[in-house]
C-alpha positions in Angstrom: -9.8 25.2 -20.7 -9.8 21.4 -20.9 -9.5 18.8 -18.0 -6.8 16.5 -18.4 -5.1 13.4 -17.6 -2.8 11.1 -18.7 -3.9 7.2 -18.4 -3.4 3.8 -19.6 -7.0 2.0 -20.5 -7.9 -1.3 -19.3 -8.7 -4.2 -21.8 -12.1 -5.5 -22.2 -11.2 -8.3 -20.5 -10.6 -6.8 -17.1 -13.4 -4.7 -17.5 -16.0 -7.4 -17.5 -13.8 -9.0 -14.2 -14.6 -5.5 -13.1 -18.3 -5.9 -12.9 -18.3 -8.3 -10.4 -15.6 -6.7 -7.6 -17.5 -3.6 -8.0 -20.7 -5.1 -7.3 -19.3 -6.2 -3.8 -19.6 -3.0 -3.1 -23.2 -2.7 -3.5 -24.9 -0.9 -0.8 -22.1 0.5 1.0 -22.1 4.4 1.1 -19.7 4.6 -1.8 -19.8 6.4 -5.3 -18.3 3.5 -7.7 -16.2 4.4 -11.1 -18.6 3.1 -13.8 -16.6 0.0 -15.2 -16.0 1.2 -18.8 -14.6 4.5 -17.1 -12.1 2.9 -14.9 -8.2 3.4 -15.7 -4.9 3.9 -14.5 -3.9 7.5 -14.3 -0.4 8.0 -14.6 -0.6 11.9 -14.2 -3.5 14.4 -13.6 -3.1 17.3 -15.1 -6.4 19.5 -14.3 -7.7 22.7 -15.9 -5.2 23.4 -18.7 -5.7 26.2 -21.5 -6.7 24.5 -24.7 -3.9 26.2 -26.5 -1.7 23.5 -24.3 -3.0 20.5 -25.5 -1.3 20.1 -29.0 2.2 20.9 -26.6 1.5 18.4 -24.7 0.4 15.8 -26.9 4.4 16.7 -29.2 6.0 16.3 -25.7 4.2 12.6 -24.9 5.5 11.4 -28.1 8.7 11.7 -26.6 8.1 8.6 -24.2 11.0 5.8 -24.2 9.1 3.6 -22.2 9.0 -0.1 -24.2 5.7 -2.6 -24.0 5.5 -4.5 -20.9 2.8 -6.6 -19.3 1.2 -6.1 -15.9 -0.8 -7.8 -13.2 -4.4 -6.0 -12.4 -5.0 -7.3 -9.2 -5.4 -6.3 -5.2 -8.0 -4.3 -3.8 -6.9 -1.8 -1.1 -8.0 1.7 -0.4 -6.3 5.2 0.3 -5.1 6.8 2.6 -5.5 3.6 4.9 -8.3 1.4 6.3 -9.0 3.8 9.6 -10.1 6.4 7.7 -10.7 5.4 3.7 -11.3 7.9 1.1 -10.9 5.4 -2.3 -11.2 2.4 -3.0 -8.5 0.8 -5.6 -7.5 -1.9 -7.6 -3.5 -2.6 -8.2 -1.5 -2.5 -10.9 1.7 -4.1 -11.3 4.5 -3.8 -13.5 6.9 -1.1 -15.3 4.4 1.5 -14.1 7.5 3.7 -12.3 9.4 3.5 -15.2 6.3 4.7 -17.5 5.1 7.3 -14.9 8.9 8.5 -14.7 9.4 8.8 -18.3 5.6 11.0 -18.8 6.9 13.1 -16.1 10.4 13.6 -18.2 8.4 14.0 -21.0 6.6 17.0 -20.1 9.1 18.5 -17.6 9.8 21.3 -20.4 5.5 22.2 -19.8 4.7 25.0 -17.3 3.1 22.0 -15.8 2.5 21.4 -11.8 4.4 18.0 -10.7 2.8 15.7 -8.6 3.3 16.5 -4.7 2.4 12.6 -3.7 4.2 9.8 -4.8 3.2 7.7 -7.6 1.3 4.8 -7.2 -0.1 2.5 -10.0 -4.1 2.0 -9.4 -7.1 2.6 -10.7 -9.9 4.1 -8.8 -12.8 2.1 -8.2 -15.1 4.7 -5.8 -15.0 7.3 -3.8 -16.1 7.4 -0.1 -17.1 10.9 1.3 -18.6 8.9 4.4 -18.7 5.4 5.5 -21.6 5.4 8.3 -19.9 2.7 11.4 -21.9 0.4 10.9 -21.2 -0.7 7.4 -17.3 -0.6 8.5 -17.0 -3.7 9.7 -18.6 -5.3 6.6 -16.7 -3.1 4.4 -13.6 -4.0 5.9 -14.2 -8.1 5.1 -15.2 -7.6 2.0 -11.7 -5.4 1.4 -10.3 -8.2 3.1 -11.8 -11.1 0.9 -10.5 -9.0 -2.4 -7.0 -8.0 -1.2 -5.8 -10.8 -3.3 -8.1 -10.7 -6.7 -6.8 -11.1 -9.7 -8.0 -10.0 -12.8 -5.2 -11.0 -15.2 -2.2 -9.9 -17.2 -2.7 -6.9 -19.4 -0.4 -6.0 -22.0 0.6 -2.0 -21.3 1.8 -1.1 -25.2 -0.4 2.9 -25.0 -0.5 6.2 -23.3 -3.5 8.0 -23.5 -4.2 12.0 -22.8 -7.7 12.0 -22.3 -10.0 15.2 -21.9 -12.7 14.7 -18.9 -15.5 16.5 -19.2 -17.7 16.8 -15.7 -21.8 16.2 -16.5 -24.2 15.5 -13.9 -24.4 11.6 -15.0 -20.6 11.7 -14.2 -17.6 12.2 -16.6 -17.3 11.8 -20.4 -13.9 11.3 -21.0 -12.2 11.8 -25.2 -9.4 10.6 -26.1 -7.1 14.0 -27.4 -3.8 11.9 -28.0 -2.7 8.6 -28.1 1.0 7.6 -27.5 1.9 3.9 -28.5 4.9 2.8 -26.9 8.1 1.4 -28.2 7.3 3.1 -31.8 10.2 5.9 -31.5 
């Protein structure tokens, strides 16, 4: 069984931009995304049997979705600001359209669909527990980086990656890479 998801990666660029939002965070009771494994999922698969995977990667290829450029910018957090659970960075652009067609693409898979609707992000951290009296500064410093932008990225790949759970975090592979606009 492997663990998988489908993601686009971020550029170098963004990635050193990365560094300093995440350090904003530094000292709150949050578990931050190291920067060099932050992406924008576009499907989570989960456990799947590793007789799947070559299926899988066939049905990918099938994407229609052209290149497009996006926005990486925003920081909000899920499910609101009462009660967070993660922290996130925006994407925007032809995400929808992307995520619609992946779906499409593997709709012939004995795969589970997605129950919540999609939304383009990456995860920065994870809070299990934010004690009340770090709210309030957590809260202005989401409010100070609602409106960060870290560039244009040109979206032209789809990646399935394999993650593989250690107890220094995740070591994701690639397993398939999908450029777009190539059919």
């Amino acid at each position: 069984m492997s663990r998988l998801f489908i993601a686009v990666d971020l550029p170098s660029s963004v990635r050193g931009e990365l560094i300093d939002v995440l350090s904003s965070f530094e000292g709150f009771n949050l578990k931050l995304v190291s920067p060099e494994l932050i992406h924008i999922t576009l499907k989570f698969l989960g456990e799947v049997s590793d007789d799947m995977v070559s299926d899988i990667a066939s049905s990918l290829d099938g994407i229609e979705c052209m290149p497009f450029n996006a926005n990486i910018k925003g920081v909000g957090v899920f499910p609101n600001l009462r009660s967070p659970r993660v922290v996130w960075l925006g994407a925007e652009g032809n995400f929808k359209q992307l995520y619609d067609d992946v779906e499409k693409s593997l709709s012939g898979l004995d795969l589970e669909k997605d129950k919540r609707e999609f939304t383009a992000h990456a995860t920065l951290g994870r809070i299990k527990f934010m004690p009340k009296e770090q709210m309030e500064g957590f809260l202005a410093i989401l409010d100070n980086l609602k409106e960060v932008d870290l560039g244009e990225i040109r979206v032209d790949k789809v990646l399935l990656m394999k993650s593989t759970l250690t107890p220094y975090g995740p070591v994701y592979e690639t397993m398939h890479e999908v450029l777009l606009g190539r059919k």
